[in-house]
C-alpha positions as CSV (number, residue, x, y, z in Angstrom):
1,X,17.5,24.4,-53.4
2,X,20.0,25.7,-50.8
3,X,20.7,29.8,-51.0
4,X,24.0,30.9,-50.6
5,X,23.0,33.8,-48.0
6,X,21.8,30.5,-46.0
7,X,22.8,30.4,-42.5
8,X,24.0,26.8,-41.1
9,X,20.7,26.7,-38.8
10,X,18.1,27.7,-42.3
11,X,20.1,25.2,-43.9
12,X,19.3,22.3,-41.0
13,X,15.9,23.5,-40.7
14,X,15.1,22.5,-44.6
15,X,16.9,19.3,-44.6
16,X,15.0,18.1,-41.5
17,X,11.8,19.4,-42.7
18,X,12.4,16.9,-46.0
19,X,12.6,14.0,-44.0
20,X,9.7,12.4,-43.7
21,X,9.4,11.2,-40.0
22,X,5.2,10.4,-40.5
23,X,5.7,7.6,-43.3
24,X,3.1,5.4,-44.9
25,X,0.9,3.2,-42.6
26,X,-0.6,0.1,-44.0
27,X,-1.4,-3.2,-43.2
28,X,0.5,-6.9,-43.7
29,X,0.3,-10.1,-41.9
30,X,1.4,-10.5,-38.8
31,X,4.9,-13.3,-39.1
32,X,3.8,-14.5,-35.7
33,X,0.0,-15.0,-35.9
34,X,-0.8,-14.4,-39.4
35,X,-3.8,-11.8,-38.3
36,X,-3.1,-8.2,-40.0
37,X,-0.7,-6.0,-38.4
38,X,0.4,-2.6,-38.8
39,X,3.2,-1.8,-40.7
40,X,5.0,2.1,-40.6
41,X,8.4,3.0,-43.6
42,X,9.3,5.9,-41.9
43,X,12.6,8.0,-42.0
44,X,14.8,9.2,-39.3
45,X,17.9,11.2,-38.4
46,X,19.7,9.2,-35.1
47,X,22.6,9.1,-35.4
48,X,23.8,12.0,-37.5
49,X,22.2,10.7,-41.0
50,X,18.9,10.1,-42.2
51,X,18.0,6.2,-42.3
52,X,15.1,4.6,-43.6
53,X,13.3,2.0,-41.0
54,X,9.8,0.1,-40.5
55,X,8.0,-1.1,-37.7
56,X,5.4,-4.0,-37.3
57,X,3.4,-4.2,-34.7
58,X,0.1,-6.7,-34.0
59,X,-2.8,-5.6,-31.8
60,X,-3.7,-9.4,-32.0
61,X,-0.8,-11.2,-30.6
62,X,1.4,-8.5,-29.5
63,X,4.0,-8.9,-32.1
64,X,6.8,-6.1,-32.6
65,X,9.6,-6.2,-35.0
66,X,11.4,-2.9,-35.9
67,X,14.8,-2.1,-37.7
68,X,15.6,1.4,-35.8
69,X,18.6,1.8,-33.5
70,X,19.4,0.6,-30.4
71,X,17.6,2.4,-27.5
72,X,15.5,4.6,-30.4
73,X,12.6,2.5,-29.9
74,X,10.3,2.5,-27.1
75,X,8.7,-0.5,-27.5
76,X,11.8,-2.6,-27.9
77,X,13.0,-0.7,-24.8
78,X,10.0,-2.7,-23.2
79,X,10.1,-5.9,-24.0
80,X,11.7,-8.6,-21.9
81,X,14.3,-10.7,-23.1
82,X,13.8,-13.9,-21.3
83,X,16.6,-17.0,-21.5
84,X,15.0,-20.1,-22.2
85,X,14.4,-22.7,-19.5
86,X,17.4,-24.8,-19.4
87,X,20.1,-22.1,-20.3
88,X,21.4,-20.8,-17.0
89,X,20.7,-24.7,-15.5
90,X,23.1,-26.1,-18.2
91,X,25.4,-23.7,-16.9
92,X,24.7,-24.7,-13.1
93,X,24.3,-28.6,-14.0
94,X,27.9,-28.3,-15.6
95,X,29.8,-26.5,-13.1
96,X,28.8,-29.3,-10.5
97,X,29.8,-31.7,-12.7
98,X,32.9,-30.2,-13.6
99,X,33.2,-30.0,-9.4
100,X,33.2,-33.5,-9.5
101,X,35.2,-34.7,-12.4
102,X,38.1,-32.4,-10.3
103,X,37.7,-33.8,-7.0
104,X,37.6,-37.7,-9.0
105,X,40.5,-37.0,-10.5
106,X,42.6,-35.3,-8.1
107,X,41.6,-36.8,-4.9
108,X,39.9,-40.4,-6.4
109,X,36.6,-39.7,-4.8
110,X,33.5,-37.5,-5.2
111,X,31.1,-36.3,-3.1
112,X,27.9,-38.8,-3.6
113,X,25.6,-36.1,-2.0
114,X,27.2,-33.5,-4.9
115,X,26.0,-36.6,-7.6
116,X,22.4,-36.9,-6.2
117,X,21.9,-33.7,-6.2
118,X,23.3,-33.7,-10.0
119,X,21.0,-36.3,-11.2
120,X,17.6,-34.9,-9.2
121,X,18.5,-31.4,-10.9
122,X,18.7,-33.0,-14.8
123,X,15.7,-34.7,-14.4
124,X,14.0,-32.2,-12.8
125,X,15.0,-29.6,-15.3
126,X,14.6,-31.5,-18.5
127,X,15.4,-28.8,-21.1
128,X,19.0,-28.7,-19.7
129,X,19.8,-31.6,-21.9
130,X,19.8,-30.1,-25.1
131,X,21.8,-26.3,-23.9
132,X,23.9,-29.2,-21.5
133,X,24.5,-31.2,-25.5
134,X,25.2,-28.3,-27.3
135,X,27.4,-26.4,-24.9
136,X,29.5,-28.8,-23.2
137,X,29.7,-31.9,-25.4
138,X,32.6,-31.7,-27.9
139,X,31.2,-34.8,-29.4
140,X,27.4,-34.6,-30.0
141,X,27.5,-38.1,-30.6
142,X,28.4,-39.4,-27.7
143,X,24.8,-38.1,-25.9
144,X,22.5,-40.0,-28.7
145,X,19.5,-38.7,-27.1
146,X,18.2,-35.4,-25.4
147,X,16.7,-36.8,-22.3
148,X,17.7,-36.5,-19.0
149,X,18.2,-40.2,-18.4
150,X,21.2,-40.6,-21.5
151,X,22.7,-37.0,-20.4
152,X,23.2,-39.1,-16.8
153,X,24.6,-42.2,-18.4
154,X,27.2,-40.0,-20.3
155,X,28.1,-38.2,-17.5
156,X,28.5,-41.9,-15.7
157,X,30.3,-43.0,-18.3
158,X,33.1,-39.6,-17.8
159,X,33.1,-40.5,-13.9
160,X,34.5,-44.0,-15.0
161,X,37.0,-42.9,-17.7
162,X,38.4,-40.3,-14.7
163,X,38.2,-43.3,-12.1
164,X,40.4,-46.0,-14.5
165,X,42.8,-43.2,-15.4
166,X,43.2,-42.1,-11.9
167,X,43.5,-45.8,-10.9
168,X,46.2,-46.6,-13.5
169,X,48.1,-43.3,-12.5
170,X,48.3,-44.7,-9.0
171,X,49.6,-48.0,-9.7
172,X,52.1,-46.4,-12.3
173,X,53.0,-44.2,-9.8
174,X,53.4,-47.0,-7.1
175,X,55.1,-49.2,-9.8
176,X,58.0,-46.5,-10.2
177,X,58.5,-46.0,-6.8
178,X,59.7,-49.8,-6.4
C-alpha cells in the first residue's frame, strides 16, 4: 500500500522490489533436440514498464530462444546470425546476369567470358537456385526445377528472347529508314 508521506524514490523502491526479476526455473523439452532444457518466466522493467518474458536454453544442443528486448539479452547478443548459402550468391549470380541482358540488348552482344563465368558460378553454388527462383523469377513456373542445370536453360532461354527482340528492332529500325 503506497503512504501518502511517500517520497517519489520510497515509492520506486517498492514497486521494483515487487517485481520479481528471479522467476520460476523448470524444465521442458528442448524444440530443437527434444532433450530437457531449462526454462526461466521472469519479470522485468526495460523499457519503462514491467514485462513478463521466458528464456529457453539447452545444455545439450545449445538452443536459446527468449522473448526480452532487443539488446536486453546477452546471449542473443552472442549468437551469430549467419545468411544461408546461396543468399548473397543469388544476389551476385543476378547482377551478372542482369550485366548481360543490358549489354544484349543495347549493344546485341555479350561478353561470352562474363556467361562462363555465370554458368561455372550456378553450378558451383547450387543453393543459388532456389534464393535465384524465389527472388528474381516473377514467374515460378517458368524455372520447373531447382537445379542449377534448368536455372541455366532459363536464363538461355531470356538471352534469346533479348537477341530476337533486338534483332527485330534493328530491321524495324532499318525498314523505316528506307
Amino acid at each position: 500500500m503506497c503512504d501518502v508521506n511517500m517520497s517519489q524514490c520510497e515509492y520506486n523502491k517498492m514497486v521494483l522490489d515487487q517485481i520479481d526479476t528471479k522467476g520460476t526455473e523448470h524444465d521442458d523439452s528442448c524444440p530443437s533436440c527434444g532433450k530437457p532444457a531449462g526454462t526461466r518466466e521472469f519479470e522485468s522493467c526495460h523499457t519503462g514498464s514491467v514485462n513478463q518474458h521466458y528464456t529457453i536454453n539447452c545444455k545439450h544442443c545449445g538452443y536459446h530462444e527468449c522473448d526480452l528486448d532487443d539488446g536486453c539479452c546477452p546471449v542473443c547478443e552472442h549468437i551469430e546470425y549467419k545468411t544461408p548459402i546461396g543468399f548473397d550468391e543469388s544476389a551476385k549470380a543476378n547482377l551478372v546476369f542482369d550485366s548481360l541482358m543490358d549489354s544484349l540488348s543495347s549493344k546485341g552482344t555479350m561478353n561470352a567470358v562474363d556467361w562462363s563465368y555465370l554458368k561455372h558460378y550456378v553450378f558451383k553454388i547450387p543453393e543459388l537456385v532456389g534464393f535465384y527462383s524465389d527472388f528474381y523469377i516473377s514467374d515460378h513456373n517458368q524455372l520447373k526445377g531447382y537445379t542449377p542445370k534448368h536455372l541455366i536453360a532459363y536464363m538461355q532461354k531470356e538471352i534469346l528472347d533479348i537477341r530476337f527482340k533486338y534483332r527485330i528492332d534493328k530491321k524495324i529500325e532499318a525498314a523505316l529508314a528506307e
